[in-house]
N, C-alpha and C positions, 0 to 999 in steps of 0.2 A: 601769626594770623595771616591765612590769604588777604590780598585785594579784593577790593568787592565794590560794585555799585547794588545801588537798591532804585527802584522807581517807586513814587508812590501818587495819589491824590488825597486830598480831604475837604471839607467844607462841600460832602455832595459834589464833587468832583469840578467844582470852581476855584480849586490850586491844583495843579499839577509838583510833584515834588522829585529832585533826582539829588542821590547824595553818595561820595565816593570816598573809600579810602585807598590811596595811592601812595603808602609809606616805601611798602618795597620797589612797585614801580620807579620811582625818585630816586629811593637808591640805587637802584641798579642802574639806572642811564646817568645819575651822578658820578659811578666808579666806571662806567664803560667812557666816560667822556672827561673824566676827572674833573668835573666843576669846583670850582671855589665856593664856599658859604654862599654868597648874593646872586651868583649865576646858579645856582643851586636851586635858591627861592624863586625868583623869575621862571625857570625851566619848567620845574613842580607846580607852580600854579597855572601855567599857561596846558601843562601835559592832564594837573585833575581838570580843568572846563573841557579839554577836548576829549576827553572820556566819556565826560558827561554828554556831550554835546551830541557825541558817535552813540550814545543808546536812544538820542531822538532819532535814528535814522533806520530805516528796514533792511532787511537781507541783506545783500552783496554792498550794500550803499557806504560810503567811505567818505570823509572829510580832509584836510589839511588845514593848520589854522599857521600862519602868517605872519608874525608881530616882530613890524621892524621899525623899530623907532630909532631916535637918535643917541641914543646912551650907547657904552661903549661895549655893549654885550651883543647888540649890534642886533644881525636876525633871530629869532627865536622859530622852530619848525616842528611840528609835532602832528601827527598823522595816527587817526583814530577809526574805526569802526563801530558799526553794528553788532558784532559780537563780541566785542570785550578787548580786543586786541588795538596796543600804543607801541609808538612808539616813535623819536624825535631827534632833532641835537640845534643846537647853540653855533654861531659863528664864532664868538671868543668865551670858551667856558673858564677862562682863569680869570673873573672878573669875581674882586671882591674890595664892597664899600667900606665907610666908616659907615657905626649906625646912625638913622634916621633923629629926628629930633622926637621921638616917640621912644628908642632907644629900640627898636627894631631895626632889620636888613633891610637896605632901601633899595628896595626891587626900582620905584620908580628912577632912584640915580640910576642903575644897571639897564633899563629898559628906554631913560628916556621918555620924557613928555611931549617932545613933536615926532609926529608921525602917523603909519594907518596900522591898523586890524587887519586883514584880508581871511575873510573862510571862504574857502572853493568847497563842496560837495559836488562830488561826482552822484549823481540819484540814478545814472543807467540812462540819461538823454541823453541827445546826439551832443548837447553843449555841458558841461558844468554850470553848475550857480555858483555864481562870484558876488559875497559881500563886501563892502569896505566900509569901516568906520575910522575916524580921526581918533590916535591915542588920547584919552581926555585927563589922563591921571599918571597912567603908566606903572600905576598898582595893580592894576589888571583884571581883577574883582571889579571894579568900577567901570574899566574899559568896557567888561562882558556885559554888564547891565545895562553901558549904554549902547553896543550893538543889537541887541535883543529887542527893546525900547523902541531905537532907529530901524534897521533892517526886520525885523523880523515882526515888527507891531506888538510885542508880546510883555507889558508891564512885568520887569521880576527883579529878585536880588540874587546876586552871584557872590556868594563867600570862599574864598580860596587861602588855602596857609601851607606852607612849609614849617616845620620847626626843625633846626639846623643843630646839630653839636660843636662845641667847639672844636673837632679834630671835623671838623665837616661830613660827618655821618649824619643819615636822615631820622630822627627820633621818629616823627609823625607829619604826616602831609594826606593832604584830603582836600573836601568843600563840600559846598551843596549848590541848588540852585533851587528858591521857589518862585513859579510862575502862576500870574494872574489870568485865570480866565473870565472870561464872560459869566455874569450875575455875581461877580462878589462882592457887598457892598462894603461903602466907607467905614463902615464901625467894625467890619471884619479886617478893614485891610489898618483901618486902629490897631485891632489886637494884636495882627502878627507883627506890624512894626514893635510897639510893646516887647513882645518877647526877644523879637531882633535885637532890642537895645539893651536888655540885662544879659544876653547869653554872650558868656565867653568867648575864646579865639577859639575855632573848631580844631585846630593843633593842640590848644590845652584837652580841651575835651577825650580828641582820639587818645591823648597822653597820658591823661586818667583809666582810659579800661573802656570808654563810653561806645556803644557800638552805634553803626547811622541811625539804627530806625531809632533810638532813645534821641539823640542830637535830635532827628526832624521832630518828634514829637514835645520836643522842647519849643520849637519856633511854635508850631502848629498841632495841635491834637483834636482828636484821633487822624493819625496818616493811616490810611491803607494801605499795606502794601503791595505795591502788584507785580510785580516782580524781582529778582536777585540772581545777579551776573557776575562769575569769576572774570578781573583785569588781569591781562596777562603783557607781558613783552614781547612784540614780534616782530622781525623784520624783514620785509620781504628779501632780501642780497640772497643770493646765493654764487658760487663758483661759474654753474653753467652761465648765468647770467652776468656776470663779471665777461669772461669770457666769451657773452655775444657783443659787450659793450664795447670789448676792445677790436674785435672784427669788425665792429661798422665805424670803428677810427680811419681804417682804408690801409692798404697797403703801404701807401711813403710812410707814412706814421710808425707804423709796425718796424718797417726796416730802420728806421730812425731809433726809433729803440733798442733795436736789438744790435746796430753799431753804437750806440752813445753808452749804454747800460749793460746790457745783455741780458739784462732778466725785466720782469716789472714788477710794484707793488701797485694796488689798489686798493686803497679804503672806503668802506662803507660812511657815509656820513650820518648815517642815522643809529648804527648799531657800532662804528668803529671797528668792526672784525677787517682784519686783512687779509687781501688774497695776496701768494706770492708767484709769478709763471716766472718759468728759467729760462735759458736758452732754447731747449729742444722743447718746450712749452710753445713758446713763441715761433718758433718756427710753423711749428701746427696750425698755431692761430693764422698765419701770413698765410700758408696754404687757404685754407679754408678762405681769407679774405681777397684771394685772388681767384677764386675758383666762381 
């Protein structure tokens, strides 16, 4: 099954509802970045909110979400869009805990309970919007609800899961997020607490066969739904771009490599792909960066 987000409302459009599954996503930035089990879970839940987060936003408009707390997994990076397109990486992806006292991956040991949030959205102004919230959990489901809450004024619940195999393959990873708008009252926001609290880990769910709009209509029924977007993996890197990066290193630079090495490598941090330039590569480049 492809990725997918869904958008929805219900209650006469006094919830807003976003719900994603991001099992392949996970793995794939899992196997391109080799995480361990617990950097795995931390990654995947931090990569489904910024999925979700990137179909609040329009056109050309793009996010980056931030999370560097003090755990030994250190930064977490993940860069999302408007059209469906992720993609991200870890400062140490070989981080892997004992389980939690819950007998879960303990994302918050891997992530760290002091620390900030940061989401930057680029919306096409002359500046960015730069959020910050203080780690509160370092479960990260938790964190997102209370930046949303804080920064964004927006009452919601943020549910994010990994389920991890023991050979460290991605069984299932996903979330949802629902938001409170204006007019929903107390005996409404009773009920969907209610179902909050009997529904399972949305990892069991997607593990069952369960598709989003059944999961959201489990919190909350009837959801609308208004929309449904293929996730994809994408990374901006490319060669010609490797290759402007290493021209505006300067000339001493260049030559410095080309006596100390004679070729170069350069990795992607986000997708991991390498570029390799040789000597007569590099040569090219120093022209060009002298010219």
């Amino acid at each position: 099954m492809k990725d997918y987000l869904i958008r929805g409302t219900a209650l006469n459009g006094k919830v807003r509802a976003f719900a994603v599954n991001t099992t392949n996503l996970v793995g794939e930035l899992s196997r391109r970045h080799g995480t361990y089990p617990t950097a795995t879970a931390a990654f995947g839940r931090t990569l489904s909110a910024a999925a979700m987060m990137g179909a609040m936003l329009k056109g050309e408009e793009h996010l980056t979400i931030q999370v560097k707390g003090n755990g030994p997994i250190g930064q977490i990076v993940v860069d999302a869009n408007a059209k469906g397109e992720v993609r991200g990486y870890v400062d140490n992806p070989e981080v892997h805990l004992p389980s939690n006292a819950l007998g879960k991956l303990d994302v918050a040991g891997a992530v760290g309970t002091e620390g900030f949030i940061h989401i930057i959205k680029d919306l096409g102004l002359r500046e960015p919007y730069r959020g910050s919230i203080p780690i509160v959990s370092g479960e990260l489901a938790e964190d997102f609800t209370y930046y949303f809450a804080k920064s964004e004024q927006t009452p919601s619940v943020v549910s994010l899961g990994v389920l991890v195999e023991t050979d460290g393959s991605v069984i299932a990873a996903g979330g949802f997020i629902i938001q409170l708008l204006p007019g929903v009252t107390d005996e409404e926001i009773d009920g969907i607490e209610r179902q909050l609290g009997s529904l399972p880990p949305i990892t069991s769910l997607l593990n069952q066969g369960h598709t989003l709009e059944e999961i959201l209509n489990r919190v909350i029924e009837p959801v609308q739904i208004m929309d449904q977007n293929d996730l994809v993996f994408k990374c901006k890197c490319s060669r010609e771009r490797v290759e402007q990066t290493l021209i505006s290193l300067g000339r001493a630079e260049i030559e410095g490599i080309i006596e100390e090495d004679g070729k170069a490598e350069v990795v992607c941090h986000f997708c991991n792909e390498a570029y390799e330039f040789n000597g007569e590569e590099l040569a090219e480049i120093l022209k060009k960066a002298s010219s």
